[in-house]
N, C-alpha and C positions, 0 to 999 in steps of 0.2 A: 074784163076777164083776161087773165093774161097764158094766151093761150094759141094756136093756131089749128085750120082746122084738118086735122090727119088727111094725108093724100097718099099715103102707101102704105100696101101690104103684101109682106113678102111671101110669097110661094114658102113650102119647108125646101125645095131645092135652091132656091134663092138665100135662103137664113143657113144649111148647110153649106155655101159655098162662102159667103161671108165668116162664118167663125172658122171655116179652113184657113181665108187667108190672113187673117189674124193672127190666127194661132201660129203662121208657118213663122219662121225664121227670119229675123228683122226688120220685120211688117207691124210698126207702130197708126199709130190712126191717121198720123198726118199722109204716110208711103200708102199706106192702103186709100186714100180718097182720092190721092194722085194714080193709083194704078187704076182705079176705078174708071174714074174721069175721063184718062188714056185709052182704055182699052174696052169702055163700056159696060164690062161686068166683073164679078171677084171673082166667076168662072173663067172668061179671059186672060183675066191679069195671072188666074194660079197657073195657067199653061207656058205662058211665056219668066215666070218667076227663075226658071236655071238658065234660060239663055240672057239673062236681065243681070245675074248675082256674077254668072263666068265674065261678060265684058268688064263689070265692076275690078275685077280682080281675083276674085276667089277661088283660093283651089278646088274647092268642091263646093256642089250647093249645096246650101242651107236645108235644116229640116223641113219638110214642106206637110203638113198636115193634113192627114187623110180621111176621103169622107168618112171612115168607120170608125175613127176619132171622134171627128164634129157629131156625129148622129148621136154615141156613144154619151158624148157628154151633154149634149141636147136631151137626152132623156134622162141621165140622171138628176139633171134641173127640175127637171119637168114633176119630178116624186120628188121633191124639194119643195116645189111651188113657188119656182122659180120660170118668168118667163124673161128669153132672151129677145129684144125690142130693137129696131133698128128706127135710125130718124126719121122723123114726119109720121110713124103708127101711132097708135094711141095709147097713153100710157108710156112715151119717152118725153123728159120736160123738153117743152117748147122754147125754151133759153138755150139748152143745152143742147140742141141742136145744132144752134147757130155758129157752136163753135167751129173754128179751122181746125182744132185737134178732137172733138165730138168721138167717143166710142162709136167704133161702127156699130156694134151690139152692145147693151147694155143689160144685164143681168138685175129682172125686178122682182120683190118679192112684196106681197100686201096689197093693197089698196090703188089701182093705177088713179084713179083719179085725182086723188090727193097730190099725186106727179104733177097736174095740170093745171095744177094754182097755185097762184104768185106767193115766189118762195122769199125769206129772209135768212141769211146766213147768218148765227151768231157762232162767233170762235172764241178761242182764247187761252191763258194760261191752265195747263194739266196741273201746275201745284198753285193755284187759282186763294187769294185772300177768301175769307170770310164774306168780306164784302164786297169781293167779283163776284161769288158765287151767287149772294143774295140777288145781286142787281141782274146778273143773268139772267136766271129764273123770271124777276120781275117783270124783266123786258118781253121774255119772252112768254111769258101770259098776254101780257098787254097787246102784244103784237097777233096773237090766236086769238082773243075778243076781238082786236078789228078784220080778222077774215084772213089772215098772212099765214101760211105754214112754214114752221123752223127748219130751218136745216143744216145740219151739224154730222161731224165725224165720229159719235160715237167715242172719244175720247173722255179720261177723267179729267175732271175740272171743270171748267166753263161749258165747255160738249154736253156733259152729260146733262149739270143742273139747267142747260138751255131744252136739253130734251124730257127732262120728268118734268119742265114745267109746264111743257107744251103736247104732253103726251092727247088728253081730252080733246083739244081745237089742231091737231093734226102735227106730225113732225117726220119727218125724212132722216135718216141714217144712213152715214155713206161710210163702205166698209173700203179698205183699205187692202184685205184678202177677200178668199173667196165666202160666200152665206156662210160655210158651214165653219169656218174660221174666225170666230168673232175676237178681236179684240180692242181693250183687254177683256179676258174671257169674265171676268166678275163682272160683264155688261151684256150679258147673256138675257138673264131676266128682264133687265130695260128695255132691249131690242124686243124679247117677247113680249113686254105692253105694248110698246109703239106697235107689233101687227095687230095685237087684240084691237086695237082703239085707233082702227082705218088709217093707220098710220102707213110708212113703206120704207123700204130697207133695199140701195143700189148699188152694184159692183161692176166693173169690167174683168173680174179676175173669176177664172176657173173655180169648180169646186174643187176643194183641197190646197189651193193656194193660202200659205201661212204669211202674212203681211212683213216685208221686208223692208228697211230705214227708205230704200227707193223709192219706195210703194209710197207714202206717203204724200211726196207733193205732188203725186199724180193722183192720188185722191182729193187732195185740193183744189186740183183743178176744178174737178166736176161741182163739189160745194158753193165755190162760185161761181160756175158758169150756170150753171142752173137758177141763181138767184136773182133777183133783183138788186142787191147789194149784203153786202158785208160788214158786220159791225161785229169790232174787234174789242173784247171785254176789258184782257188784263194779256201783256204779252211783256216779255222781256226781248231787249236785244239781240237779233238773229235767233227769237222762234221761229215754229212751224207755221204760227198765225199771221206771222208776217209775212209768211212765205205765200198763204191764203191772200192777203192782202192785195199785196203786188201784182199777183195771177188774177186779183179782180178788174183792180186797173188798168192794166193791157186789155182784158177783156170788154172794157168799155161801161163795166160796173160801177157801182155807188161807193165808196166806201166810210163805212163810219166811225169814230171810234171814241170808245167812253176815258176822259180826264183820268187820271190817276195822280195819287201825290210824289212827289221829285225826289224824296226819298227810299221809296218803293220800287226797288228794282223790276216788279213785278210790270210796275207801271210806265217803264220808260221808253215801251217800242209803239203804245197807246200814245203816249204822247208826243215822239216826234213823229206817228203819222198825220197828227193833227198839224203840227207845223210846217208838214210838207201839202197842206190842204182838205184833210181828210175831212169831210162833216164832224163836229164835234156833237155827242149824243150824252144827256141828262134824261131822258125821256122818252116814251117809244114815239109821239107825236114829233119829235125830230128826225125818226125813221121813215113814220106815214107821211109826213109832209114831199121829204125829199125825193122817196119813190110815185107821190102822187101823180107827178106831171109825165113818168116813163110810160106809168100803166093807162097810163089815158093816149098816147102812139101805138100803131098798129105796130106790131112785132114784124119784123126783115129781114130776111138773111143778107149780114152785110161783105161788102167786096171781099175776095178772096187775098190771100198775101200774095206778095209778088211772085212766091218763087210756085204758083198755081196755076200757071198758063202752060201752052200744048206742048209737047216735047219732038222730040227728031225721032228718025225711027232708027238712024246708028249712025251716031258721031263717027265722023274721021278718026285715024289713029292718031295725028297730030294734035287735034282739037282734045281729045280723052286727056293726052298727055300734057299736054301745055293748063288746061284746069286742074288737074290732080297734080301740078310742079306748083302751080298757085297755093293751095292747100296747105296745113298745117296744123299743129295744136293750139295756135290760135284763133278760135271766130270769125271769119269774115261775111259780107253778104252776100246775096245773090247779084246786086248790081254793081257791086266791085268785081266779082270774078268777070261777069258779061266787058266790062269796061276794059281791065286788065290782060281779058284774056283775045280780046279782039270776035272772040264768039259770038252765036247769035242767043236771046235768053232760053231760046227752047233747046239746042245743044247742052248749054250750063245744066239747066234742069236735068236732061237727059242723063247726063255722067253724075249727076249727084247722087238719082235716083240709083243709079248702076251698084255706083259707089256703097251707098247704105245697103242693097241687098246685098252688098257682099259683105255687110259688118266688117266696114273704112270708114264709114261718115259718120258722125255725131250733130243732133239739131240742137239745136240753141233758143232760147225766147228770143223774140222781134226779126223771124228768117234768118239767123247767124247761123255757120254750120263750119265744123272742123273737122281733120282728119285724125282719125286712132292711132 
């Protein structure tokens, strides 16, 4: 079973101060687990958040979000039948915890337990062949007779026919905006079979929130991280499913992906993921196989990135300046600035952290971070 066994449950004061500091101002998931981590609670971290943004830089602090906000929107969820889940409760997938970028809240609707079994991501191309779609679908039948629940973004094309074919044996929907934003909206109805038929439907975004080109490979993320692996149908060059792919990768995922012919442009990001090593998939028995040996390891939450150790409690003036002269519009790591800058790694962290609450720093995949 792939699965872990729930070890927490948040207080509503506890779940009110976490989607406060979410919600505030330059508080992504990765700055919110580091404030946490630091300061012991998201009550803590929201207290020190303007003296955190001012050393940064910033002339002013950031919006900081107020309990009568959080509560506000905690209950319009709630007449939604929408619950917001934090990691390790019951009813947030057990994969997607384990992420470094993990929503602190996750916004669920339907069926929590279907969360709790081992997931298969199927993506792929939105203007998807005839015969992507067919094989989709087939895949993804085959894969709910062997006990796997789908999970897909709700997208036309491959998304969807992987989800009406797996509506019966269980499928996941992962929205991109907020529940009451579905797109595209002509998957209004699909979504409402997937909750009829114990299915579930996940978001980290507000009610009201209308799905933005951004929004998208941050919905990615969580498709994969929740899964066991990823099997990429029909993608062309610098799709979105590619973009899924790669996010599986890093994350320590499977990734699979189905042949297409060299003339099909459809087919051609399918096919050099295969050449860059991807499992190559004619059959769902090439999916069961590969994820067989995962599901049989006890699930872990693995080492943290580098740049997730202790921080200082206020870097020198010299030390702020000499990191922030390092900095730039290009990428760097956490262990070249420590190198570079003659620092110790928990000052670096220190000023980066500063740094992003004042909306200066921009994070990168693999710990890279640049200046705005």
């Amino acid at each position: 079973m792939d699965a872990i066994n729930p070890s927490v449950e948040l207080t509503e004061a506890e779940r009110v101060d976490r989607l406060r500091l979410i919600r505030s101002d330059n508080v992504g998931p990765r700055t919110f687990r580091s404030l946490v981590d630091h300061f012991g609670s998201a009550r803590a971290a929201l207290e020190r958040l303007p003296d955190l943004a001012r050393r940064g830089g910033a002339a002013r602090s950031g919006r900081i979000c107020s309990a009568d906000e959080a509560k506000a929107e905690l209950a319009a969820s709630r007449k939604f039948g929408i619950a917001w889940l934090a990691p390790g409760e019951d009813g947030y997938p057990a994969r997607l915890s384990t992420l470094d970028d993990a929503p602190p809240l996750l916004a669920v609707r339907g069926d929590t337990t279907t969360l709790m079994r081992p997931m298969i991501a199927i993506v792929g191309s939105r203007n998807a062949s005839g015969a992507g779609l067919k094989f989709a679908g087939q895949l993804a039948r085959e894969l709910g007779e062997a006990r796997f629940i789908i999970i897909s973004g709700l997208a036309r094309g491959v998304d969807q026919a992987a989800h009406r074919a797996s509506v019966e044996s269980g499928t996941i929907a992962v929205l991109a905006g907020g529940h009451d934003c579905i797109y595209p909206p002509e998957h209004g109805d699909l979504l409402g079979s997937i909750l009829d038929h114990a299915g579930a439907a996940i978001s980290e975004m507000p009610l009201g929130h209308e799905p933005r080109a951004r929004d998208f490979p941050r919905r990615n993320r969580l498709i994969s991280g929740a899964s066991l692996g990823v099997v990429v149908v029909e993608a062309a060059h610098r799709s979105g499913s590619l973009i899924t792919a790669r996010m599986a990768a890093e994350q320590g995922r499977e990734v699979f992906a189905v042949p297409g012919s060299p003339l099909d442009p459809r087919a051609a990001g399918t096919n050099d993921l295969i050449k860059q090593g991807a499992t190559l998939v004619t059959e769902a028995a090439d999916v069961i196989n590969a994820v067989a040996p995962i599901m049989e390891r006890p699930l872990v939450i693995p080492a943290r990135e580098p740049d997730s150790g202790p921080f200082e409690s206020d870097p020198q003036t010299h030390d702020r300046d000499q990191i922030t002269g390092l900095l730039g519009p290009v990428p760097i790591g956490l262990d070249d600035l420590v190198r570079m800058s003659g620092a110790s790694p928990a000052i670096v962290r220190t000023v980066l952290l500063e740094l992003e609450l004042a909306g200066r720093l921009e994070r990168h995949g693999g710990g890279l971070v640049s200046l705005l």
